[in-house]
C-alpha positions as CSV (number, residue, x, y, z in Angstrom):
1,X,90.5,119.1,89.6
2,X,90.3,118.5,93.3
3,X,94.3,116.5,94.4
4,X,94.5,113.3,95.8
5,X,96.1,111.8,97.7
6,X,97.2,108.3,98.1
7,X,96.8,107.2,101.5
8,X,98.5,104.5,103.1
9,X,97.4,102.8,106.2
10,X,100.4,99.5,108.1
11,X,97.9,96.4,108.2
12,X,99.4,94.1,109.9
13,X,97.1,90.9,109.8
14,X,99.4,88.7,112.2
15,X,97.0,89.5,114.3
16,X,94.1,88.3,112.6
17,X,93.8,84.8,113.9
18,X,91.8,81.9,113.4
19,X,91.7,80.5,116.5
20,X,89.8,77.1,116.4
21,X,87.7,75.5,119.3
22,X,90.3,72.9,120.9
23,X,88.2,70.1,119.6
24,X,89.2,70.9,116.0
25,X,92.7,69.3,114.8
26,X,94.5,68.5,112.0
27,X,95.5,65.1,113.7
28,X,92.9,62.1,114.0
29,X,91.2,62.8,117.1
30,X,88.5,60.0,118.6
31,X,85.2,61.2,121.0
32,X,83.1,58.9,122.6
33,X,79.3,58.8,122.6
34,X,76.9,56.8,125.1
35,X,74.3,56.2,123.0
36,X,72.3,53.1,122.6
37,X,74.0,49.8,123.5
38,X,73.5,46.8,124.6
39,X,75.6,46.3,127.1
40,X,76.3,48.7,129.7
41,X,80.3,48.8,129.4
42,X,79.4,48.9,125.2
43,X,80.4,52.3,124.0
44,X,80.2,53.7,120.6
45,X,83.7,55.3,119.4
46,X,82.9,57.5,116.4
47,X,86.0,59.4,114.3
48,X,86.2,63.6,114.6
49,X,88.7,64.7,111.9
50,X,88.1,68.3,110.8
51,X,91.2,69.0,108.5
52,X,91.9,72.8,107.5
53,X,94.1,73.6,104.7
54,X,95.4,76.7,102.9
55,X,96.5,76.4,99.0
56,X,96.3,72.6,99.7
57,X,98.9,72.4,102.5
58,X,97.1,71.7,106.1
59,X,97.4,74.4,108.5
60,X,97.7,74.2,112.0
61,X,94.8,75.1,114.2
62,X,96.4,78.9,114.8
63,X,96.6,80.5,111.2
64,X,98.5,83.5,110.8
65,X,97.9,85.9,107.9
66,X,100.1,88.8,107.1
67,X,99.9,92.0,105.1
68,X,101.9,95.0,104.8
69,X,100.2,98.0,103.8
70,X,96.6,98.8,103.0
71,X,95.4,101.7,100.8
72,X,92.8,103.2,98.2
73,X,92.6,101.5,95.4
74,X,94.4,98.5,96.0
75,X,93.3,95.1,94.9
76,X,91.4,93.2,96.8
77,X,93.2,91.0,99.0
78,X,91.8,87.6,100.4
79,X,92.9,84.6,102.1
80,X,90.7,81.6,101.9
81,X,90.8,78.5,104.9
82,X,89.6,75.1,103.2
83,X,87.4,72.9,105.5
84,X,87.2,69.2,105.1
85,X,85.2,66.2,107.3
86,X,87.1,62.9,107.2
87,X,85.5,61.8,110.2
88,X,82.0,59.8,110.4
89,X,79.9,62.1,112.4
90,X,78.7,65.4,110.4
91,X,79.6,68.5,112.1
92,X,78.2,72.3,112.2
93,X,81.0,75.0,111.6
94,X,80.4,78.6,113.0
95,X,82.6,81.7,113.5
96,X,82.5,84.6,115.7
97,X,84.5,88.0,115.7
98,X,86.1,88.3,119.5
99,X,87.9,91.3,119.4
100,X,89.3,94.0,116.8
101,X,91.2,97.5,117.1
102,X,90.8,100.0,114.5
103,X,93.9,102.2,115.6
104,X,93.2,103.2,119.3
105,X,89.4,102.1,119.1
106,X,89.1,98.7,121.1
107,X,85.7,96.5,120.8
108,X,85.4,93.3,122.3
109,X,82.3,91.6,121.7
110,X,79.7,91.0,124.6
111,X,76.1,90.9,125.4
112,X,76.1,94.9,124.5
113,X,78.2,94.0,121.0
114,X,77.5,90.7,119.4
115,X,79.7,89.4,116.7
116,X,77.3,90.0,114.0
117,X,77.1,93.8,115.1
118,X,81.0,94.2,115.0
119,X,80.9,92.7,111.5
120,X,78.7,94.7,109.8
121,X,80.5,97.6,111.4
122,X,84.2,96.1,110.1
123,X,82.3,95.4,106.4
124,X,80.5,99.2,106.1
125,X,81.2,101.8,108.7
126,X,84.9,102.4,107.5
127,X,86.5,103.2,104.0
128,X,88.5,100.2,103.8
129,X,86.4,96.9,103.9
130,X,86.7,93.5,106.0
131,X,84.5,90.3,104.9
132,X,84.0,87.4,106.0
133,X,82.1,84.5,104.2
134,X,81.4,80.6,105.6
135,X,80.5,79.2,102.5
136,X,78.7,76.0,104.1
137,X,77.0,76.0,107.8
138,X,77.1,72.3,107.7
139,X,79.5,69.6,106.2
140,X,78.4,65.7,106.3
141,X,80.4,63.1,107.5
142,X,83.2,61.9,105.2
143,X,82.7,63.7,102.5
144,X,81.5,67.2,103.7
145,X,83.4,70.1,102.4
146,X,83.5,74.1,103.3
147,X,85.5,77.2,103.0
148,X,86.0,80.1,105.2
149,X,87.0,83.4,104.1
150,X,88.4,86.7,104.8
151,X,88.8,89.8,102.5
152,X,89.9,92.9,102.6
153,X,89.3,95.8,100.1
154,X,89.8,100.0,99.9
155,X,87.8,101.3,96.4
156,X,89.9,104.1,95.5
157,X,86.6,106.4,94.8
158,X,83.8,105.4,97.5
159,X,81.4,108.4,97.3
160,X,82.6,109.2,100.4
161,X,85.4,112.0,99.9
162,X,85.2,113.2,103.7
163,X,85.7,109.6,105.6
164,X,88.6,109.2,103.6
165,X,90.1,111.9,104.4
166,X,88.9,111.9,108.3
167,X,90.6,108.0,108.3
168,X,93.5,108.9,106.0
169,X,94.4,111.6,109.0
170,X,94.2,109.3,111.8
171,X,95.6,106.6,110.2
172,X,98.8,108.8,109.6
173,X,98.7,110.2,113.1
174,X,98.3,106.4,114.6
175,X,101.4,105.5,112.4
176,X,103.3,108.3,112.9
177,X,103.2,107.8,117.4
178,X,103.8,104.4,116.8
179,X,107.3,104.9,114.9
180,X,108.1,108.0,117.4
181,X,107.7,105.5,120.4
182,X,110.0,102.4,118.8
183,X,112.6,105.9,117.7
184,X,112.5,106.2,121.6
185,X,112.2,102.2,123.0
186,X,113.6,99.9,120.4
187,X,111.8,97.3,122.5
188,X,108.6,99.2,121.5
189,X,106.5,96.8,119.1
190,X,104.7,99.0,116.5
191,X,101.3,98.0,116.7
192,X,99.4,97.0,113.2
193,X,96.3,99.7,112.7
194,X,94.3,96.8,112.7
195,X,93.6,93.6,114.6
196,X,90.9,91.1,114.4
197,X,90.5,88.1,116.2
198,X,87.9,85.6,115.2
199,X,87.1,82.3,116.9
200,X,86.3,79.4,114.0
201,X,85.0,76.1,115.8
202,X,83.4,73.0,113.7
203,X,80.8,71.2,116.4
204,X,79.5,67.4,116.4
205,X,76.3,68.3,115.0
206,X,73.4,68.0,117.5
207,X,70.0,68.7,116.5
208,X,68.4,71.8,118.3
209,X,66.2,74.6,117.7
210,X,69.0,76.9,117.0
211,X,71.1,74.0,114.5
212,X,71.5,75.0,110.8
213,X,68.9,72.7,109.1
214,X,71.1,69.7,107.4
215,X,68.2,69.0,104.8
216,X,67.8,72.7,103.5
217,X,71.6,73.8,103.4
218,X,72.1,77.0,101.1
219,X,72.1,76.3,97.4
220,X,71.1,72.8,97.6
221,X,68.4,71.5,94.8
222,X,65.1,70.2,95.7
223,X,62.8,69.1,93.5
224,X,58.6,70.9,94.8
225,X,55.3,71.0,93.6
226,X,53.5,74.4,94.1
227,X,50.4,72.9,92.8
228,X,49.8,70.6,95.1
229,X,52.6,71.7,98.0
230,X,54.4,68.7,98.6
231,X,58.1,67.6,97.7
232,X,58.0,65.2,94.9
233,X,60.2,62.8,93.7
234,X,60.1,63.5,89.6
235,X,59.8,66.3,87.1
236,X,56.4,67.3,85.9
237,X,54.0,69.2,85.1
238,X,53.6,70.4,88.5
239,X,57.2,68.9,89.7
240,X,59.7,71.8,89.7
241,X,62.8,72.1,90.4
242,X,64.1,74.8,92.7
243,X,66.8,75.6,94.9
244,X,67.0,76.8,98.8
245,X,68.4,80.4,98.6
246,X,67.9,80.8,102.7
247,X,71.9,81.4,103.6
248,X,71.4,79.6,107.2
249,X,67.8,77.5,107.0
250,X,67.6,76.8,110.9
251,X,65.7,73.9,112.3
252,X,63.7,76.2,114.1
253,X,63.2,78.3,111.0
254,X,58.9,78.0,109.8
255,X,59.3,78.4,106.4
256,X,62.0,77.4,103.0
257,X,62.5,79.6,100.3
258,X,63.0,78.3,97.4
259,X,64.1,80.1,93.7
260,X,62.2,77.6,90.8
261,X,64.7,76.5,87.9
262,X,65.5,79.9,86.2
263,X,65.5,78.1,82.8
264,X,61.9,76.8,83.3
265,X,59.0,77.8,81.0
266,X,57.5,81.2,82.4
267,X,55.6,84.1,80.6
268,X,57.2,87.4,79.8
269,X,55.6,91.2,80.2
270,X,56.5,94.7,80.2
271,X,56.8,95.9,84.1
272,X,53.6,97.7,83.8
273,X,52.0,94.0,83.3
274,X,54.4,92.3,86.0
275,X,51.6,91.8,88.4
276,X,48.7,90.2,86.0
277,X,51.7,88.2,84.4
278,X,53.2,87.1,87.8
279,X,49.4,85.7,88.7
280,X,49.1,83.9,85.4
281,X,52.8,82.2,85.9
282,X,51.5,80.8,89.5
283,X,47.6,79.8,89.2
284,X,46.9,77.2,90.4
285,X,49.4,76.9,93.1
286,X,48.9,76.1,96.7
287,X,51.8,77.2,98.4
288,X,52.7,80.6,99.5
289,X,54.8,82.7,97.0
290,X,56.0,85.8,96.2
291,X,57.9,88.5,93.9
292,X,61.7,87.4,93.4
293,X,63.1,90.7,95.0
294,X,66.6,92.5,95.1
295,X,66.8,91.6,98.7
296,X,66.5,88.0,97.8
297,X,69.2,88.4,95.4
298,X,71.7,90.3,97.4
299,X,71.3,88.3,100.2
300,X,72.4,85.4,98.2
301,X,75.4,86.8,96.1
302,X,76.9,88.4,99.3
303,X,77.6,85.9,100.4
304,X,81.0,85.6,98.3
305,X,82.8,88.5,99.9
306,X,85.2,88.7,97.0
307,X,83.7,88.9,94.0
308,X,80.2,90.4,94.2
309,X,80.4,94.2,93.6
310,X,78.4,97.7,93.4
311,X,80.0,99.1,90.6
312,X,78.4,102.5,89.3
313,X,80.0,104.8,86.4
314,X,81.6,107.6,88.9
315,X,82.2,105.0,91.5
316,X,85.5,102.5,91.9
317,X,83.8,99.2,92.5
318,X,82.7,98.1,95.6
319,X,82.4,94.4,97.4
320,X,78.6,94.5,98.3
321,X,79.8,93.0,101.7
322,X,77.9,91.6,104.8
323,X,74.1,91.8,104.5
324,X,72.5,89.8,107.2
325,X,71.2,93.4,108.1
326,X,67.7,94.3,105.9
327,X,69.1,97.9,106.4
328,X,71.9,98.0,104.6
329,X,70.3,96.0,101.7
330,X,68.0,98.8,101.5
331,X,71.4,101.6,101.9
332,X,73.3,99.3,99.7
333,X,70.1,99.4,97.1
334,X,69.5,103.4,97.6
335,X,73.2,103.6,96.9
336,X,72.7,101.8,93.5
337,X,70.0,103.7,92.5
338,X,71.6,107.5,93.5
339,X,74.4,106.5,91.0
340,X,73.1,104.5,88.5
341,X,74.6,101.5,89.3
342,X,74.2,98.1,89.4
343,X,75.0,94.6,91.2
344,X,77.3,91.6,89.5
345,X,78.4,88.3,90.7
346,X,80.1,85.5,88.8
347,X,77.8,82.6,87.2
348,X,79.8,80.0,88.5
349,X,79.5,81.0,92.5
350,X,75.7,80.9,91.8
351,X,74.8,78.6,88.5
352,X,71.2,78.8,89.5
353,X,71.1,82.4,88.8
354,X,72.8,81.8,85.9
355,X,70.0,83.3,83.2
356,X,69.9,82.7,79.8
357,X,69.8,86.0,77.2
358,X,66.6,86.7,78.6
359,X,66.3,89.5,81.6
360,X,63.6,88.7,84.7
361,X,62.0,91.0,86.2
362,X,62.9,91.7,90.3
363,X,59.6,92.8,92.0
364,X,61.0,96.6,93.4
365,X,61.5,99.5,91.2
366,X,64.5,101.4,89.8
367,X,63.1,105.0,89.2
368,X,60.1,106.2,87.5
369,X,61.1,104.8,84.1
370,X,63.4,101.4,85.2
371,X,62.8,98.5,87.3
372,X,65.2,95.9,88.8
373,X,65.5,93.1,86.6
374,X,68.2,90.1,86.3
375,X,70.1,89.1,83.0
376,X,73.8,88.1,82.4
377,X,76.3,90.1,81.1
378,X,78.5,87.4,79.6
379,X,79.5,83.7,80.4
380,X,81.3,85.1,83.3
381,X,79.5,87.9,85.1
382,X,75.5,88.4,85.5
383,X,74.0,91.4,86.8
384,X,71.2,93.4,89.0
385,X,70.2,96.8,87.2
386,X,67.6,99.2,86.2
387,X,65.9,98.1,83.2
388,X,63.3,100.3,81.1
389,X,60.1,98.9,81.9
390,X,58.9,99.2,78.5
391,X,61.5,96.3,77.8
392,X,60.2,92.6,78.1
393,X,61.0,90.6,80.9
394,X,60.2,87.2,82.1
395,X,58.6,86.9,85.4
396,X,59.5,84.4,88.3
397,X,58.3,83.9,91.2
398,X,59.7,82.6,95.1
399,X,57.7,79.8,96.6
400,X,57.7,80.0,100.5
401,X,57.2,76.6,102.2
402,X,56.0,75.9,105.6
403,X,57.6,72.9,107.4
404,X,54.7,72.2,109.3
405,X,52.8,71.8,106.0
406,X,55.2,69.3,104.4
407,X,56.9,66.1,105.0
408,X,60.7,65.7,104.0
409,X,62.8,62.9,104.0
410,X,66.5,63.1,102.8
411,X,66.1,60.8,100.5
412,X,63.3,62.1,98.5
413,X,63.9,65.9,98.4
414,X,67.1,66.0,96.3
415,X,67.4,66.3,92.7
């Protein structure tokens, strides 16, 4: 049996900051607005408060998060910023990665490395795993709520024997020059292995091409017909409801898509079947729709970067991790597949996904003799896996809405 060893690598997350835009604080701050008036001297004062907390204390606008040591196998460890609107204008909350260090490796992000691309690098280019989830792009005046989050996570068996051991090297080396420089300056200050600095700012919301959309946040429930394509107001026949599984809906974005009610009436077939079955479930409809794929689903359960996991039999398991890139859903997916694994996520992140004891059919394949299908495990946990596709499965489908084909109006779209 081949030795291992257990590798530690000195995080030292005092340097991963959240530093806030200026115009975010934890004290009452007032900004005027021009606006309409009626008088020319007439201004209208609105209130910006954007309160941050952590374990229901508020933090200041510089939040410092430490950890000692980092190494295979260790649990995952997380630290979560709570995000609350008191004040009467809704505002649009965003995040970007400014700089990290991975030992001596510097990036700093810039028009040749955007945030986006340093973050899927940080999630899935090393053995040891950084995440970061904004769980709401928007939050409403007064009430409006959010979370942001960072984890950080080292499976103990990754498939991937020869990074760990390549990063396990260096990471000793980098510790080992940093302790031999502070033996020879005590005014030497070890460096941590790693350091991240992210940039969290929470914006008067302003509508522009590039704004999240406010009416078709992620995971909110709006009730469509596909039969006639048009929002309607009351369950029918034809009145569904569904819910909006786009993680950032911009204004500028053409189309919605939207998951129906997973406990609604559909019809149920082998695989072999799944196509004449999936055009009896949607005659009749008007709207564009298509198969409910993996891709769908992992965009959507990724999105909590602590509890959604790859876990395979000869594997540790995994956080699934960043995926606003379509290739590493489909690396992610191969991965799955090579060692019979499978995708889980907790019910109560995503109760719309939340099946019954039935299993549904996904519209991509497995293997020769499986397809991807979704069913719970228990109460807790459901799950994204191979299933035979002699088995019997119910089919749903994903309606695709144009905006230029529909009218919304906030106060007829909800359920």
């Amino acid at each position: 049996m081949k030795k291992r060893h257990k590798l530690y690598l000195k995080l030292n997350l005092i340097s991963l900051f959240f530093i806030v835009a200026s115009f975010i604080f934890t004290t009452l701050a007032w900004f005027a607005y021009s606006g309409l008036s009626k008088l020319e001297t007439e201004i209208d004062v609105k209130a910006w408060y954007i309160e941050l907390s952590k374990s229901g204390e508020t933090v200041s606008n510089n939040v410092v998060i430490s950890l000692p040591t980092i190494y295979p196998g260790m649990d995952t460890v997380s630290e979560v910023i709570d995000i609350q609107n008191f004040g009467d204008s809704d505002a649009e909350l965003s995040y970007k990665i400014i700089s990290a260090r991975i030992l001596n490796d510097e990036f700093v992000t810039s028009e040749e490395l955007d945030s986006d691309t340093l973050e899927d690098t940080l999630s899935h280019e090393y053995p040891f795993h950084v995440n970061i989830g904004l769980s709401n792009k928007v939050v409403l005046a007064e009430t409006g709520t959010g979370s942001f989050e960072v984890s950080v996570s080292w499976p103990l068996d990754s498939g991937n024997d020869s990074l760990d051991s390549e990063w396990g090297k260096n990471a000793y080396q980098f510790d080992k020059n940093e302790k031999f420089q502070k033996q020879f300056n005590s005014k030497y200050v070890i460096r941590p292995s790693i350091q991240i600095v992210i940039n969290v700012t929470a914006e008067q919301y302003v509508e522009s091409e590039k704004s999240s959309s406010r009416d078709y946040v992620f995971g909110k429930k709006i009730l469509f017909d596909p039969v006639n394509n048009k929002f309607c107001t009351e369950l029918s026949t034809t009145c569904m409801s569904t819910t909006v599984i786009d993680a950032n809906n911009k204004l500028n974005s053409e189309t919605i898509t939207l998951l129906p009610n997973i406990y609604s009436t559909y019809e149920s077939s082998t695989y072999d079947e799944y196509q004449n079955t999936f055009n009896r479930v949607t005659n009749g409809w008007t709207v564009e729709h298509r198969s409910l794929t993996v891709s769908d689903l992992l965009k959507v359960i990724s999105t909590d970067v602590k509890n959604s996991y790859l876990v395979a039999p000869t594997l540790s398991n995994s956080i699934i991790g960043n995926m606003k890139n379509s290739n590493r859903i489909t690396e992610i997916t191969n991965k799955a597949i090579s060692y019979n694994g499978y995708f889980t996520f907790l019910n109560d992140k995503f109760k719309y996904l939340y099946t019954s004891n039935s299993c549904y059919w996904l519209g991509d394949n497995y293997n020769d003799n499986q397809a991807f299908a979704l069913t719970k495990i228990d109460t807790i946990t459901s799950k994204i896996y191979g299933e035979d596709k002699s088995s019997i499965c119910e089919v749903m489908p994903v309606i695709i809405v144009k905006k230029s084909d529909v009218i919304v109006t906030n106060e007829t779209n909800d359920l």
